[in-house]
N, C-alpha and C positions, 0 to 999 in steps of 0.2 A: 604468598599472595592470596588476600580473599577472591573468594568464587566469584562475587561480584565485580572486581578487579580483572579476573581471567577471561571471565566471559565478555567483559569489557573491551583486552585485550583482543580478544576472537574478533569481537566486532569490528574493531575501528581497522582490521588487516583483511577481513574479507570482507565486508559488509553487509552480512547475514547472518542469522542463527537461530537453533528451535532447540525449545527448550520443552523436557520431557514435560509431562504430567503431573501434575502435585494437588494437594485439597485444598487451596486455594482456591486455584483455576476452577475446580470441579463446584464446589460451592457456590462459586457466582456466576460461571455457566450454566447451575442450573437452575438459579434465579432468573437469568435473563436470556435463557433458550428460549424459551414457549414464548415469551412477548418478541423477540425478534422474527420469529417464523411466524407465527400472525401477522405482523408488520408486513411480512415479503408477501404474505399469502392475500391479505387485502385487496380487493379489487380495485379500488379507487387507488391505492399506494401504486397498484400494477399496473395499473392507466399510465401513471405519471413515472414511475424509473423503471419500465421494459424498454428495454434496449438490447439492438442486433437482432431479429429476428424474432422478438419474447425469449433471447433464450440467454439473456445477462440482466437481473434485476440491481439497480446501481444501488439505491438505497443509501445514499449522501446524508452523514448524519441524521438520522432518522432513528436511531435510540435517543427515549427520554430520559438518558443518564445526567446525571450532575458530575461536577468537579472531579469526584473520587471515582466514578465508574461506575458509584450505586444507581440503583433502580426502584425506585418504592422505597419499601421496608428489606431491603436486599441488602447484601456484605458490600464491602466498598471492593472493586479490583485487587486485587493479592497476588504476591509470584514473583519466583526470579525475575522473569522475564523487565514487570513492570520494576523491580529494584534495580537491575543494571540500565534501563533506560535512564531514571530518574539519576541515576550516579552522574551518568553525562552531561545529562538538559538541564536537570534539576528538578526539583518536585513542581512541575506546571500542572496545571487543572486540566484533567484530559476534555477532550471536545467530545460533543455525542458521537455516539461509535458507529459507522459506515456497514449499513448491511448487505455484503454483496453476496448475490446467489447467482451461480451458473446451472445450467440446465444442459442435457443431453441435445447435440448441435451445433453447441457453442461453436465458432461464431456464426451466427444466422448472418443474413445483410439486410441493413434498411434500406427502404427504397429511395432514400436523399444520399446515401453514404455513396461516394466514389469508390471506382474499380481499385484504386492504388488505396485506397485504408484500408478497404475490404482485405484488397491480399497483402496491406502490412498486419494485420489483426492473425492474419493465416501462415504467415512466411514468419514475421518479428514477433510473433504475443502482444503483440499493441504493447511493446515496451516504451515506458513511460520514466520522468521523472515526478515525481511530483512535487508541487510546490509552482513549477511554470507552467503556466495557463495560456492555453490558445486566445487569445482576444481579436475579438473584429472577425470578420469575414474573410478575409487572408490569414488568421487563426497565426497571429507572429505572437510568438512567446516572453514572457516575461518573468519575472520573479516576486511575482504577486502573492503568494501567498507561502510562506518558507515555515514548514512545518517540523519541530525535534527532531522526529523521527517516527517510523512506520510500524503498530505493533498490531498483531495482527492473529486473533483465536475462531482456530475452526468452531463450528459449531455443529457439523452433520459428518457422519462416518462418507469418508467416498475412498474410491480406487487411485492409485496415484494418477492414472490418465483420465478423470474426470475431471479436467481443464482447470493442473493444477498451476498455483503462485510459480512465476519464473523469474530468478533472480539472474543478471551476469554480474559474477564472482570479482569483487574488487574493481567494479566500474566507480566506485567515487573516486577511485586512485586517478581517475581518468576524468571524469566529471568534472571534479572540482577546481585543479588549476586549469582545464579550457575555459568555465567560466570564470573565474576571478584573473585572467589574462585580457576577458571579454570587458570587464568593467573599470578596468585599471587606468582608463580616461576620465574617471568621473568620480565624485566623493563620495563617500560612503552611504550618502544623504540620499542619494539619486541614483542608486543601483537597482533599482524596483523600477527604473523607467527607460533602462536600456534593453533594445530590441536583442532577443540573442538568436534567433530562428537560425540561423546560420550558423555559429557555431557550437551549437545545439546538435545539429543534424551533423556537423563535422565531427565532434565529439563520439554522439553514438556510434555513428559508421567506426572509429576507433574500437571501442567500446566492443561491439560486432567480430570485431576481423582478432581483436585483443584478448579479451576475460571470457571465461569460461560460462556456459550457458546452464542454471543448474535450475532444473525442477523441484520445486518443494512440497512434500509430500508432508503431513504432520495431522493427528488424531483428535478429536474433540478431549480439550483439557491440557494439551501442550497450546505453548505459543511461537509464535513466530516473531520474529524483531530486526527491524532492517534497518541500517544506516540512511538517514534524511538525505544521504546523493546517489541511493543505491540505484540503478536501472532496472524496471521490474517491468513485469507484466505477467499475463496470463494465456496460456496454452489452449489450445484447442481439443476440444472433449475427442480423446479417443473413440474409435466403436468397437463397442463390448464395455466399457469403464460402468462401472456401475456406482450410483449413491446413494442416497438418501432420498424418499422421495419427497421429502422439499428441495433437493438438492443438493449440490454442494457449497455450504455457506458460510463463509466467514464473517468476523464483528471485527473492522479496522479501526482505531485510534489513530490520528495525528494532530497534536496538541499541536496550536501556535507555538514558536520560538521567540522569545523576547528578541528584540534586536534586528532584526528582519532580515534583508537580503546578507548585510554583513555577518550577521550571526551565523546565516545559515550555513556561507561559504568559507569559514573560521574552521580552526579543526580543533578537535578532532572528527 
């Protein structure tokens, strides 16, 4: 079995994996280190993605990369990581890379954010799926935007308890037939327009009581790579963790999935 195949393997049974350090990774991290951390450090960029407290900068596609990952006159993305992706998805044109920085605190509270986020952010990691988007003012979920998959390179040395990536271990197992149980009234055409808030929240509770809750700890130059139904979030910065002091930052990829809600809830 190629390594690409095995690690493949890995993934589609837990739905997570990091993958060491290689010169790949390191060549075009460190092409596109220093303009990421500019980015976060910007005052105006700060204005507009501080969030929680100033103490999680979201940074929503906000690398000026193209198709390949490059940057300028930069190497294009290289690495296991991004070859076992593409084995699955296929070679899609990654979207600009997500710069998210945590800060010592994490999570602050904003002063809009209710008592029950605040303490699902501190009890759950603000475990998420993504891809379902809160819409409207009662934030009911849908399947708006169904992304291959989560790939995911630190960018600053930090301590494993500086509020890091939390995956639960084999939640697509779980995820995925509660949703497509959810859509099974409707043609494949119109799966992007059923409510699922409900069994969403049923699902994770599942999820919760079910899979294993694992911290993900990984070095600048290794990557991280999650399965598109994996349940993730992020951890609360221990006291004493120490990082970087731009913090602790990763640069996320998730390319569109051709196909859309169907594709996304198809296996593997």
């Amino acid at each position: 079995m190629a390594d690409e195949d095995r690690d493949g393997a890995v993934l589609a049974a837990r739905g997570w994996q990091v993958f060491p350090p290689e010169p790949a990774v390191a060549d075009w991290l460190a092409h596109i280190r220093p303009r990421a951390l500019s980015l976060a450090a910007d005052p105006a960029l700060r204005a507009a993605w501080l969030r929680h407290g100033g103490t999680w900068f979201a940074g929503v596609n906000l690398l000026p990369n193209d198709g390949a990952g490059r940057l300028g006159d930069g190497p294009p993305l290289a690495g296991r990581a991004l070859d076992v992706a593409q084995r699955l998805a296929g070679a899609l044109p990654l979207d600009r890379a997500q710069i998210s920085v945590t800060y010592p605190g994490y999570p602050g509270r904003d002063p809009a954010e209710s008592e029950a986020a605040h303490g699902f952010r501190l009890r759950r990691d603000a475990a998420h799926l993504d891809g379902l988007l809160p819409v409207g003012p009662e934030r009911r979920r849908f399947s708006a935007e169904p992304a291959a998959f989560v790939l995911g390179y630190p960018l600053t040395e930090a301590d494993p308890g500086a509020s890091p990536l939390v995956v639960w271990e084999g939640s697509h197992h779980v995820l995925r037939p509660a949703l497509r149980r959810a859509m099974a009234t409707l043609p494949p055409a119109e799966w992007r327009t059923r409510d699922v808030t409900e069994v969403y929240a049923a699902a994770r509770r599942e999820v919760f009581a079910r899979c294993r809750r694992v911290p993900v700890h990984a070095p600048p130059g290794s990557a991280i790579l999650l399965h598109r139904l994996t349940l993730h979030g992020v951890a609360p910065w221990q006291d004493g963790a120490q990082a970087d002091p731009a913090g602790r930052a990763i640069a996320y990829f998730r390319p569109d999935l051709p196909g859309g809600a169907e594709a996304w809830l198809a296996d593997p």
